[in-house]
Short mmCIF file of the C-alpha atoms (twelve columns), coordinates in Angstrom:
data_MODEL
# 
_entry.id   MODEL 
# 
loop_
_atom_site.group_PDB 
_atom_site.id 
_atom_site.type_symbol 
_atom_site.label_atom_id 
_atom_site.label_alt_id 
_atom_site.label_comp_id 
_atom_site.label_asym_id 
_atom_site.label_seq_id 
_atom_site.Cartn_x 
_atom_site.Cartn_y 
_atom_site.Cartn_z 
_atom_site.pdbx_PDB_model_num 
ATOM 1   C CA . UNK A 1   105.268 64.695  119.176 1 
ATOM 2   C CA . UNK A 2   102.049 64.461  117.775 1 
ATOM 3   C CA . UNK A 3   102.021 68.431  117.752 1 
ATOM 4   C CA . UNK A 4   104.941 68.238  115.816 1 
ATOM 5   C CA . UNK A 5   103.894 66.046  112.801 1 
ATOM 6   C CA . UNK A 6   102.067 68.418  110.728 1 
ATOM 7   C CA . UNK A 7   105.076 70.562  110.445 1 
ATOM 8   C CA . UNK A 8   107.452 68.071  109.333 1 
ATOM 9   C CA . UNK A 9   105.383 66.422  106.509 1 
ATOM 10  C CA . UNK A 10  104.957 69.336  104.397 1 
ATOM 11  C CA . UNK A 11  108.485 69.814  104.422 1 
ATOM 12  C CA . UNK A 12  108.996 66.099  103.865 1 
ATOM 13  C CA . UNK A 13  106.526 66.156  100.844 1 
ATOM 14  C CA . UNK A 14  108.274 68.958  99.350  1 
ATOM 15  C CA . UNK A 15  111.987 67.858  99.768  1 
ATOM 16  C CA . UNK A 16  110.695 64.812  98.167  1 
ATOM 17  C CA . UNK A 17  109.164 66.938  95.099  1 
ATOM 18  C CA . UNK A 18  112.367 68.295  94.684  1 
ATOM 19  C CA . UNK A 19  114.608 64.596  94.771  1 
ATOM 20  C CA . UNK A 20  111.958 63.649  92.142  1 
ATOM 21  C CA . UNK A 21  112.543 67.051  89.951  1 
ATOM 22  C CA . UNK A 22  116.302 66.077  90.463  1 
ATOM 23  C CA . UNK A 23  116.351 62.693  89.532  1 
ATOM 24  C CA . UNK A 24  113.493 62.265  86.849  1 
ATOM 25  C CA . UNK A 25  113.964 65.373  85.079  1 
ATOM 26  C CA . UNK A 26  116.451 65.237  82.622  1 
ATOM 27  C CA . UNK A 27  119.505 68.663  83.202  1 
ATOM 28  C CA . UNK A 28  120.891 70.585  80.789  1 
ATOM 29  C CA . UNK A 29  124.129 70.809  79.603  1 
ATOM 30  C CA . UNK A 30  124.281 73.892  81.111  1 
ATOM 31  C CA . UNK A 31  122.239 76.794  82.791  1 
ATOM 32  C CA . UNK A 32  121.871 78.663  79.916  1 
ATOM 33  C CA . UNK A 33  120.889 75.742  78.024  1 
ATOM 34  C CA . UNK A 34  117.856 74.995  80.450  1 
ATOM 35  C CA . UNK A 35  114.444 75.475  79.324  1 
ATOM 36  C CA . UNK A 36  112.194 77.681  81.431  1 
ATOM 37  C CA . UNK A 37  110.512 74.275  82.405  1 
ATOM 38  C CA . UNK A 38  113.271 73.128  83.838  1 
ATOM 39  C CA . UNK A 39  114.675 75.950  85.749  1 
ATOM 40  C CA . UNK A 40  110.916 76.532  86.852  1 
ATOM 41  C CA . UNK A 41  110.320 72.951  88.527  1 
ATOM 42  C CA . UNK A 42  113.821 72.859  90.267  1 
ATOM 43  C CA . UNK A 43  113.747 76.372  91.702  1 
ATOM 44  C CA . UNK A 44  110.412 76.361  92.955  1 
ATOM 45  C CA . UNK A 45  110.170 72.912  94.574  1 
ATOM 46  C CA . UNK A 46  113.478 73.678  96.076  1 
ATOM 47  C CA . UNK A 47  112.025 76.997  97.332  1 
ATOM 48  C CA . UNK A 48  109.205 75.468  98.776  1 
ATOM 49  C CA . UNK A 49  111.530 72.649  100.332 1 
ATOM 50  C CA . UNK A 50  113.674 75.545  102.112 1 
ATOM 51  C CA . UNK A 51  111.012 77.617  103.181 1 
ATOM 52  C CA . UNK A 52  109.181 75.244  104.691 1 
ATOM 53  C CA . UNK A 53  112.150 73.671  106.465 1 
ATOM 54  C CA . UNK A 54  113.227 76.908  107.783 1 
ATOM 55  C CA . UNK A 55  110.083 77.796  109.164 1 
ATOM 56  C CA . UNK A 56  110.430 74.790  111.029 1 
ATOM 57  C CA . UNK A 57  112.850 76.772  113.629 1 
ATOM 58  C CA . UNK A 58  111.360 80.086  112.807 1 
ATOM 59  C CA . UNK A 59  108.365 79.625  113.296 1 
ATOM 60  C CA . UNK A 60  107.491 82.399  110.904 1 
ATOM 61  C CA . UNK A 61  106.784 81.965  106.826 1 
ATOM 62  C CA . UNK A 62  107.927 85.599  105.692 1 
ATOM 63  C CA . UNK A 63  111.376 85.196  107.556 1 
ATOM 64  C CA . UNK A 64  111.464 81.578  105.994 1 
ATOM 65  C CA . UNK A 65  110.566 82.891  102.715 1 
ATOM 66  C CA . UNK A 66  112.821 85.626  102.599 1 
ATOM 67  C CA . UNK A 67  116.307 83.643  103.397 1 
ATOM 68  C CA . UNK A 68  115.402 80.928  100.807 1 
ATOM 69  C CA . UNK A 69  115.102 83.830  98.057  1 
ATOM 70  C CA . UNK A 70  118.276 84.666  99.239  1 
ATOM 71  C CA . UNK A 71  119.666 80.826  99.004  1 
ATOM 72  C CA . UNK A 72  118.437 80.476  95.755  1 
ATOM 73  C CA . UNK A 73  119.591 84.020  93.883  1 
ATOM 74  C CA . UNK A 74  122.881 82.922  95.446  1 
ATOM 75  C CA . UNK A 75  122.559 79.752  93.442  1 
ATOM 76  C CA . UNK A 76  121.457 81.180  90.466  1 
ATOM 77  C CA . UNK A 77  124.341 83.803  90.304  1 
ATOM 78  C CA . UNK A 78  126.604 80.803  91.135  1 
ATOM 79  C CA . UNK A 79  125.501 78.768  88.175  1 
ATOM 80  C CA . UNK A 80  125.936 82.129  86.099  1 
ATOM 81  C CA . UNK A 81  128.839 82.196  86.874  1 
ATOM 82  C CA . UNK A 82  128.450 85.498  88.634  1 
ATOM 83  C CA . UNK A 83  128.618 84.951  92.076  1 
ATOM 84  C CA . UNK A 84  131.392 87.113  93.724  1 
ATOM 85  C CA . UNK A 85  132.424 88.880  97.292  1 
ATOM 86  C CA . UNK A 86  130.355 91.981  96.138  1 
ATOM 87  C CA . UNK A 87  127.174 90.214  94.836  1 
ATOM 88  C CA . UNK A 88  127.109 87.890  98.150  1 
ATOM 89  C CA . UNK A 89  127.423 91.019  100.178 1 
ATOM 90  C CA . UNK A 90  124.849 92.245  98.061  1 
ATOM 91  C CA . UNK A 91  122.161 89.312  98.287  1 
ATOM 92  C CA . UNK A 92  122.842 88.853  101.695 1 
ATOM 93  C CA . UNK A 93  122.009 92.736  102.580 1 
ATOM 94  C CA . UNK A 94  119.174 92.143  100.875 1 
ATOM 95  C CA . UNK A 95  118.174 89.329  102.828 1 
ATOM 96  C CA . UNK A 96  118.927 91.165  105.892 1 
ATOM 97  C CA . UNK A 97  117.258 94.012  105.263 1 
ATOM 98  C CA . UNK A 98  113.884 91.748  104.844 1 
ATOM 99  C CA . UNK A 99  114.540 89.645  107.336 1 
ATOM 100 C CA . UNK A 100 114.592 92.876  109.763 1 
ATOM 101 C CA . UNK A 101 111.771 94.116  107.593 1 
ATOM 102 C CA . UNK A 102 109.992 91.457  108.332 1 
ATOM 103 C CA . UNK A 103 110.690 91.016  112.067 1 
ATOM 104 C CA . UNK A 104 109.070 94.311  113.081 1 
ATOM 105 C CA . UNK A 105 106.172 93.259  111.320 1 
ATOM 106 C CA . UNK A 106 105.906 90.026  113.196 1 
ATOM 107 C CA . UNK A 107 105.502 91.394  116.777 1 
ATOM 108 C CA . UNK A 108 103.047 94.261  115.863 1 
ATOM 109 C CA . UNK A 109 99.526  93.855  116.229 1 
ATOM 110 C CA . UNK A 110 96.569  95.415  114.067 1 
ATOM 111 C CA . UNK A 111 96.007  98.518  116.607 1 
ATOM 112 C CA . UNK A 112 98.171  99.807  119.375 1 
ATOM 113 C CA . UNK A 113 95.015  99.555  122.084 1 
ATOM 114 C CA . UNK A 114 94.121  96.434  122.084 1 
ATOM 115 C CA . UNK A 115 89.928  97.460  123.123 1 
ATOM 116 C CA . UNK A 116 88.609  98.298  119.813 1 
ATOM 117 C CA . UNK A 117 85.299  99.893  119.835 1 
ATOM 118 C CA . UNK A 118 82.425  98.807  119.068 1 
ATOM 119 C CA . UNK A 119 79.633  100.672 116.349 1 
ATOM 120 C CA . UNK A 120 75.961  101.453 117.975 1 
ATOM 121 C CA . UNK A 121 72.878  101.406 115.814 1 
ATOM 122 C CA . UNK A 122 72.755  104.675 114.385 1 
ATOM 123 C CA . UNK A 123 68.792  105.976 114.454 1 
ATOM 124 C CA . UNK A 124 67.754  107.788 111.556 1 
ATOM 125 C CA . UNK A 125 65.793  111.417 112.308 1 
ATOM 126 C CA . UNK A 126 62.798  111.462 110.289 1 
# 
């Protein structure tokens, strides 16, 4: 439990970030409308909030990262009123592509033999 801890406050912290964002920050009457400011704070406190929850069960940020890009370009072509069957098939072959991108990277190590050698002293001839 104590193990455990760690990895549930930082989400904690940022979800609650992102409830304060929500609540004390005043919205727009529309998306457009939004100043960078806005859209700035509420996107990236709710990416942190995602990622870091996610990685909860992943165990792995990049994976994390990657499917809370995807979460939140699906939000932002929702609230641009863009969001269709082609650009969610779209987004979400994106995300799959790095999330399998990603994966192979995650159970390779620096060299295939694991013995790397070591350098010698090289002597200089005089």
């Amino acid at each position: 439990m104590i193990k455990f801890l760690p990895k549930l406050l930082l989400p904690l912290i940022f979800w609650g970030s992102f409830i304060y964002v929500v609540l004390q920050i005043p919205y727009p009457e529309s998306f457009s409308q939004a100043s960078p400011q806005q859209l700035l704070y509420f996107f990236v406190s709710l990416f942190f909030a995602i990622t870091l929850t996610l990685n909860i069960f992943l165990n792995f940020i990049l994976l994390s990262a990657s499917v809370a890009i995807g979460i939140i370009l699906l939000l932002i072509l929702r609230a641009m009123e863009f969001l269709n069957i082609v650009t969610t098939i779209m987004v979400l072959i994106a995300v799959g592509l790095l999330f399998s991108y990603f994966g192979k990277i995650k159970g390779k190590k620096l060299t295939l033999n694991s013995k790397i050698p070591k350098l010698t002293h090289l002597r200089r001839s005089r």
